[in-house]
N, C-alpha and C positions, 0 to 999 in steps of 0.2 A: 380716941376710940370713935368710930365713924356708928351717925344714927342710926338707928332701928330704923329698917326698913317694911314699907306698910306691908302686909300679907297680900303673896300672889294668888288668885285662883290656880288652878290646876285644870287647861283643857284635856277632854275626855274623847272620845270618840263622837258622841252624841252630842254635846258641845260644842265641837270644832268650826263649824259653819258661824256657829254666833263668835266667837273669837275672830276668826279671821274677818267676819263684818265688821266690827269694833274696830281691827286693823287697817281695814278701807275707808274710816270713815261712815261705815253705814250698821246702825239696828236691824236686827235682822231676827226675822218671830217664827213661827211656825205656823202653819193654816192645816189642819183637818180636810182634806181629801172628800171623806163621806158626810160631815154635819157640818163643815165650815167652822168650828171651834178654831178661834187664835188662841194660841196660848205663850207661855210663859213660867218657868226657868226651860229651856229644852228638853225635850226626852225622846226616845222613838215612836212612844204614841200617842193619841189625842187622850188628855185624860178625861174627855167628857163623855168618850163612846168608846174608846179603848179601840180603834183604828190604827194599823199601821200605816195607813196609807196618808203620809201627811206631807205640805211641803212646805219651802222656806222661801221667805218673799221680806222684800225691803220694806221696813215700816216707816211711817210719814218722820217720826223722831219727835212727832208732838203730844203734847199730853197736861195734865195738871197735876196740882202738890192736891193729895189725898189725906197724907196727914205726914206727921213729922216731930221726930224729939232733939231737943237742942243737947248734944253734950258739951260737959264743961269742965269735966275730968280729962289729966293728962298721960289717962293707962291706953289710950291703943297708939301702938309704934306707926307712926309713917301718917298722923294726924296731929293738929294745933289747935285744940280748943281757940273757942267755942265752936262748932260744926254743927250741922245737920244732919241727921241719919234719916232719910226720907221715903213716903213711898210712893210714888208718882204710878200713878191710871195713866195708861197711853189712851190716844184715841180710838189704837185698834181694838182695846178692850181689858186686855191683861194689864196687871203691877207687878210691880220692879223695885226693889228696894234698891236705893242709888245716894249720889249725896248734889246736891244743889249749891253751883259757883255764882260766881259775878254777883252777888248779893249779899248783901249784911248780913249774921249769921242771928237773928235777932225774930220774937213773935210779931213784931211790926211788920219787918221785909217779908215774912216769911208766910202769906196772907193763904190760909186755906182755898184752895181751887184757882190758884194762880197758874195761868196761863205759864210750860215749859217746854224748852225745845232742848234736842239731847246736842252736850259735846263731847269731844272725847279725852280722855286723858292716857296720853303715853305713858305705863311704870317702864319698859324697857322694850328691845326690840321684840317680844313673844306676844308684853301682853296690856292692849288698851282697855281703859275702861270704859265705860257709857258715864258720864255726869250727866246732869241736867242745869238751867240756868234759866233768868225768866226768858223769854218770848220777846222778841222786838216786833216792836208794831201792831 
């Protein structure tokens, strides 16, 4: 029997731009038009002023660990305990629930306000995800 496979998001219309970023290699946010609000998950308007006038611009991919809980249970498919479910502050301003690689999965490695920069992980040819990992240098 072949493993459970981790759950795909589903791009949407409103979506689409950040997916296909993630497919290039690049994060990709939305900026508010009329107040300059970045934000974060996508939608068509700014949620600070309710603007449709917003647009989409490449983000640095940097950012810090904001907080984070270690799971240790082996109920979600297409995960290996121990992991991180994390929520990483970029520096344009918004969070992003993500999960954090190249690092022990441990409250040691795992130092609040660590310095991360995003990478990407291919699940198939539709759809990449954004990780994160520390920072070099």
């Amino acid at each position: 029997m072949a493993e459970p496979q981790r759950a795909r998001p589903k791009p949407t219309p409103e979506t689409q731009h950040f997916w296909d970023g993630t497919k290039a290699g690049e994060l990709r946010l939305q900026r508010c038009d009329a107040c300059a609000h970045v934000y974060f998950p996508p939608r068509p308007f700014c949620p600070s002023c309710a603007s449709r006038k917003v647009s989409v611009f490449k983000a640095s991919g940097k950012g810090f660990l904001y907080s984070y809980v270690i799971n240790h249970r082996p109920a979600a498919p297409g995960f290996t305990p121990p992991y991180a479910i994390a929520v990483v502050e970029l520096n344009e301003g918004p969070r992003m629930m993500s999960n954090i690689i190249d690092c022990p999965q441990t409250p040691e490695a795992l130092a609040l306000d660590m310095k991360l920069e995003v990478a990407f992980e291919q699940l198939d040819d539709k759809i990449t995800l954004p990780v994160f990992r520390p920072a070099k240098g």
